[in-house]
Backbone as CSV, one residue per row, in Angstrom:
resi,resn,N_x,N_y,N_z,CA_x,CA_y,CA_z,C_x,C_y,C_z
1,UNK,-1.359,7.280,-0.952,-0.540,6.435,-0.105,-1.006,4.985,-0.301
2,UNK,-0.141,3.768,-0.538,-0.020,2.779,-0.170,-0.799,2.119,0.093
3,UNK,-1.820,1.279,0.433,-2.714,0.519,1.333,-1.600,-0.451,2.387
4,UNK,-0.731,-0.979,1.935,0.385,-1.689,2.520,0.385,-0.705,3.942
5,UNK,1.046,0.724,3.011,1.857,1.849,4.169,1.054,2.421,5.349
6,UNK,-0.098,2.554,4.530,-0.954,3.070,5.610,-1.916,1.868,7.094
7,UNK,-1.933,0.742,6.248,-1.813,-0.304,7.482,-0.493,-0.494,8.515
8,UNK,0.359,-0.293,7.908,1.750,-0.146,8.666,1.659,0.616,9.638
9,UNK,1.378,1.806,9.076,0.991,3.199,9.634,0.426,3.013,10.846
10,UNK,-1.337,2.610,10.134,-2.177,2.677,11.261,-1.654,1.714,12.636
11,UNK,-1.186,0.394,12.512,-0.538,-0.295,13.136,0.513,0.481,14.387
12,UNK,1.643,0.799,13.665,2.134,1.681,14.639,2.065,3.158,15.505
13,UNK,0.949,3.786,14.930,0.348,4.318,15.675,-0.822,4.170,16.785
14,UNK,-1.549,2.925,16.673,-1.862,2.154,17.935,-1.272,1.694,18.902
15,UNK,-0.141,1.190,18.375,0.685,0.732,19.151,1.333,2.302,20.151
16,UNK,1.451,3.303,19.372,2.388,4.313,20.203,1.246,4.625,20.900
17,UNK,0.078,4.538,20.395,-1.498,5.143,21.517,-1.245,4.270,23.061
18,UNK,-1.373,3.281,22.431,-1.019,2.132,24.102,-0.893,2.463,25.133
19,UNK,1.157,2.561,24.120,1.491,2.915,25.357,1.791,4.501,25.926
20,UNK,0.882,5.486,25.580,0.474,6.569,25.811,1.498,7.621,25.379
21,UNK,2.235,7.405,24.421,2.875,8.673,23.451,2.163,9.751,23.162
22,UNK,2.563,10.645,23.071,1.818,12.071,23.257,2.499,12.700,21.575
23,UNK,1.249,13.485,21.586,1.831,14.527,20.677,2.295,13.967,19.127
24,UNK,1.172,12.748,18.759,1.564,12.537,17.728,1.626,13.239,16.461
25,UNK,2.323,13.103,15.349,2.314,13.671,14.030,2.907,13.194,13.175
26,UNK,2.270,12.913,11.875,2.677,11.979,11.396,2.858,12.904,9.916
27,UNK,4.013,12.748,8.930,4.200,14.128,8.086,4.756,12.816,6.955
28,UNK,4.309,13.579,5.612,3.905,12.773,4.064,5.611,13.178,4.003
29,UNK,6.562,13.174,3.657,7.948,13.125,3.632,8.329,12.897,1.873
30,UNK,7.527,12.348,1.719,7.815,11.382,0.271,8.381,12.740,-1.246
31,UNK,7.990,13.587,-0.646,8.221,14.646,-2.163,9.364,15.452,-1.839
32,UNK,10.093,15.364,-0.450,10.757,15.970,0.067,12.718,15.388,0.601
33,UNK,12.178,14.214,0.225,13.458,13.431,0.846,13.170,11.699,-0.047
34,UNK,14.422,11.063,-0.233,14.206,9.894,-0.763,14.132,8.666,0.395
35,UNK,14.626,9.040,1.757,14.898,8.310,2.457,13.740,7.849,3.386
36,UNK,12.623,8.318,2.834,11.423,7.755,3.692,10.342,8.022,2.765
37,UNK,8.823,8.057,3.172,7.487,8.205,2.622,6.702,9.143,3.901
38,UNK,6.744,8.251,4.985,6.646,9.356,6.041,7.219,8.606,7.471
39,UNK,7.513,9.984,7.643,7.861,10.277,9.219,6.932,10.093,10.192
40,UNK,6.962,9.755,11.576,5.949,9.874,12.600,6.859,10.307,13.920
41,UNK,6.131,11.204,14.424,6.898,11.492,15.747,6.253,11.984,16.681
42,UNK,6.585,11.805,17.572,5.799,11.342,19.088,7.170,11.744,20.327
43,UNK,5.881,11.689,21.387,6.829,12.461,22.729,6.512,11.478,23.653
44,UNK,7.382,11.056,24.677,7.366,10.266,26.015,7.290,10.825,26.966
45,UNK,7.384,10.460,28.361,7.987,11.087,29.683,9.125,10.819,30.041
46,UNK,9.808,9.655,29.634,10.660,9.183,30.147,11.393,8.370,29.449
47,UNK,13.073,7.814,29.881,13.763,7.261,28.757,12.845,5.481,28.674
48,UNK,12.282,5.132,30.188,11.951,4.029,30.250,10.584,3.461,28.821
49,UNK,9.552,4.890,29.095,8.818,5.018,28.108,8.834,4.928,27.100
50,UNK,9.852,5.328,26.258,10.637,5.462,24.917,10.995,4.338,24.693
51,UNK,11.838,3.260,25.417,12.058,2.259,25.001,10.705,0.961,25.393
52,UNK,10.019,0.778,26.108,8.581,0.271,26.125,7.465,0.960,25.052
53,UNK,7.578,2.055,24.468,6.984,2.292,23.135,7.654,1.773,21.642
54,UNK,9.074,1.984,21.841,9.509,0.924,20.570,9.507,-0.549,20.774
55,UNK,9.518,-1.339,21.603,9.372,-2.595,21.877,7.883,-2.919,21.307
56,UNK,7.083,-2.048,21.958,5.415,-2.512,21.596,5.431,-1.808,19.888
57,UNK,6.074,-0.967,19.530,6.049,-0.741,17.549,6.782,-2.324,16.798
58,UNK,8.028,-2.499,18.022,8.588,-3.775,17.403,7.674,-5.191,17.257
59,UNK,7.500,-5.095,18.420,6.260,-6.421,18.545,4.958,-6.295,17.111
60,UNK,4.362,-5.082,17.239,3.356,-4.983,16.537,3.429,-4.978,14.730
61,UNK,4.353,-4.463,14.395,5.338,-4.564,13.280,5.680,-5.652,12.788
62,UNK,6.004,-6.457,14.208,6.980,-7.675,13.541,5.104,-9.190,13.424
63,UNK,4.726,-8.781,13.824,2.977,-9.265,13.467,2.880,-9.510,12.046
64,UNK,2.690,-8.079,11.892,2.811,-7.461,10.489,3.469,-8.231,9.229
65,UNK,4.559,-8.601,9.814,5.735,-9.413,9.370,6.696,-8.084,8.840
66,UNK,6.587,-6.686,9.419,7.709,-5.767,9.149,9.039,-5.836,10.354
67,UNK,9.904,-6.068,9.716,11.379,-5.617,11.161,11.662,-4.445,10.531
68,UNK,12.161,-3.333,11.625,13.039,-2.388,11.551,14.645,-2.730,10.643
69,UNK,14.692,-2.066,9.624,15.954,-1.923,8.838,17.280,-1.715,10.012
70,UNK,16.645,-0.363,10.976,17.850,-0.195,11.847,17.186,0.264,12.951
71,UNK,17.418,0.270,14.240,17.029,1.013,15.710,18.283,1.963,15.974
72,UNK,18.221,2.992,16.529,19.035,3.971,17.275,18.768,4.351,18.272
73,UNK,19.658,4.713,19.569,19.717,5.410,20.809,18.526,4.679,21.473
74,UNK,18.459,3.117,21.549,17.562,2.579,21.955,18.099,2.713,23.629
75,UNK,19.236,2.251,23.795,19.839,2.469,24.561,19.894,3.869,25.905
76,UNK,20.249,4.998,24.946,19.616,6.319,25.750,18.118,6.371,25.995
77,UNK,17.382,6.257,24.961,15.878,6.362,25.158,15.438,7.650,25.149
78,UNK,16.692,9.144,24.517,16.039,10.431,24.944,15.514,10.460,23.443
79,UNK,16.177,9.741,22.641,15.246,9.909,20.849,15.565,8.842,19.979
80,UNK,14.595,7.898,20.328,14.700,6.774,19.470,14.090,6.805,17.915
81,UNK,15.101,6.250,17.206,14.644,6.105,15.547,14.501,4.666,15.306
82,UNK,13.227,4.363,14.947,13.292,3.205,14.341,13.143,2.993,12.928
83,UNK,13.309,2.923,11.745,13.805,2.826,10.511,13.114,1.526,9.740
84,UNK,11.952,1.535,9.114,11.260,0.478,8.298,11.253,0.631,7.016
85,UNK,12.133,1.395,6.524,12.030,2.097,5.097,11.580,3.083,4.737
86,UNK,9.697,2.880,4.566,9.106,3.524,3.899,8.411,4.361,4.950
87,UNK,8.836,4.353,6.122,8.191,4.971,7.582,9.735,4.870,8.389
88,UNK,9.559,5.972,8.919,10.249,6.427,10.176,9.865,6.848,11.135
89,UNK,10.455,6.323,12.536,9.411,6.528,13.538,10.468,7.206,14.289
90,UNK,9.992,8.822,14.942,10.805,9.130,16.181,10.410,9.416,17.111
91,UNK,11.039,8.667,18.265,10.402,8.520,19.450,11.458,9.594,20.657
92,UNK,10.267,10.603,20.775,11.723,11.302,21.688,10.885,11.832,23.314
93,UNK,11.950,12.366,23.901,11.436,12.624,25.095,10.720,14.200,24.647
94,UNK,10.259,14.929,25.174,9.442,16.492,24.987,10.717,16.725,25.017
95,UNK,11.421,17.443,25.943,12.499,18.339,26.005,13.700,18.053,24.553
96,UNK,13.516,16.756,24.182,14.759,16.127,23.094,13.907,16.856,21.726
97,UNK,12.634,16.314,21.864,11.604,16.955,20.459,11.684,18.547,20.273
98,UNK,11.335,19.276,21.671,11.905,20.621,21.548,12.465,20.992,20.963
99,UNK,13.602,20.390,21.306,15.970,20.914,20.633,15.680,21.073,19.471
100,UNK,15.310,19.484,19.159,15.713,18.941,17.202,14.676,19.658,16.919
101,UNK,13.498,20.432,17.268,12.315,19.988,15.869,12.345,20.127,14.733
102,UNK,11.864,19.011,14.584,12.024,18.140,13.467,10.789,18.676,12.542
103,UNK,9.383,19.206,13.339,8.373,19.783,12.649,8.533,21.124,12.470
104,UNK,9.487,21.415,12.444,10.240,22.904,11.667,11.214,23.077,11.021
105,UNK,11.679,21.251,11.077,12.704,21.396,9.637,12.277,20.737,8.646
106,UNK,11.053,19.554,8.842,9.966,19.188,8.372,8.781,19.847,7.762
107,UNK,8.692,21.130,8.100,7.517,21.743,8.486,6.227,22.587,6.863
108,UNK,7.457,21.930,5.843,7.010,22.181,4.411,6.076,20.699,3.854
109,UNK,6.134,19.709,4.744,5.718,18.396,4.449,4.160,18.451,4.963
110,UNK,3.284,18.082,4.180,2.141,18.031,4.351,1.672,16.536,5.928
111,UNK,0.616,17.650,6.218,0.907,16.541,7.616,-0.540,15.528,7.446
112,UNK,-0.216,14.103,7.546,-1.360,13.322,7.083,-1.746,12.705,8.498
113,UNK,-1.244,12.637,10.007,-1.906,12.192,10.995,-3.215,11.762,11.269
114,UNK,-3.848,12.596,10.363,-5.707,12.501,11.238,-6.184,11.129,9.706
115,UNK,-5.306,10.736,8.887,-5.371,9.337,7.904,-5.165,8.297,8.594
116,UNK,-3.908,8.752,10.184,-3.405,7.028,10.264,-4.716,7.229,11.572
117,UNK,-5.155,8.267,12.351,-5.863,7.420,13.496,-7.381,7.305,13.195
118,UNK,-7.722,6.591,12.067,-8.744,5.783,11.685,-8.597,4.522,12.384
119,UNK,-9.733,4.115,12.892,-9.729,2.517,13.505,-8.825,1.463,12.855
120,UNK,-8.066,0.976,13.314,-7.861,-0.342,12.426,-6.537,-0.256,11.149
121,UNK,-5.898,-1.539,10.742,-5.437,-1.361,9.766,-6.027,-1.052,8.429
């Protein structure tokens, strides 16, 4: 991986630590799909949560000097996507992560999480 990606990485997964996202996992995507490198996904309590966890990825990102390509269902807040290219971030409520999972349609992708929560970028 990247040195770029994985500062990215580590970056927005501090940021989702903050503000107390649960249940992170973060999955290598890259051999499996063209539309990302990896995925990260994470659980809230609430729609309010969801959108105060992408605000603090936006803020921290945009540091970085990365913006989101695209945001979705920022609005609902039950499963937010934020879209940086080479990372995808989904931010959902438990019960929304349940429905979709995504780590069982994902679930052939090698999971690299315990890379991004190293200290630091």
């Amino acid at each position: 991986m990247e040195a770029d990606l994985l500062a990215r990485l580590r970056l927005a997964v501090c940021a989702l630590e903050e503000k107390k996202a649960f249940h992170l996992l973060a999955l290598d995507v890259s051999e499996r799909t063209s539309i990302a490198e990896v995925f990260i996904i994470c659980s809230v309590g609430s729609s309010r949560q969801a959108q105060a966890v992408a605000d603090e990825v936006d803020r921290v990102m945009v540091t970085y000097g990365a913006r989101p390509l695209a945001v979705e269902g920022y609005s609902q807040g039950t499963w937010i996507l934020m879209d940086f290219g080479d990372l995808v971030l989904h931010i959902f409520l438990e019960e929304r992560r349940e429905y979709y999972a995504l780590e069982r349609l994902w679930g052939d992708a090698p999971e690299v999480t315990r890379l991004l929560q190293a200290t630091g970028p």
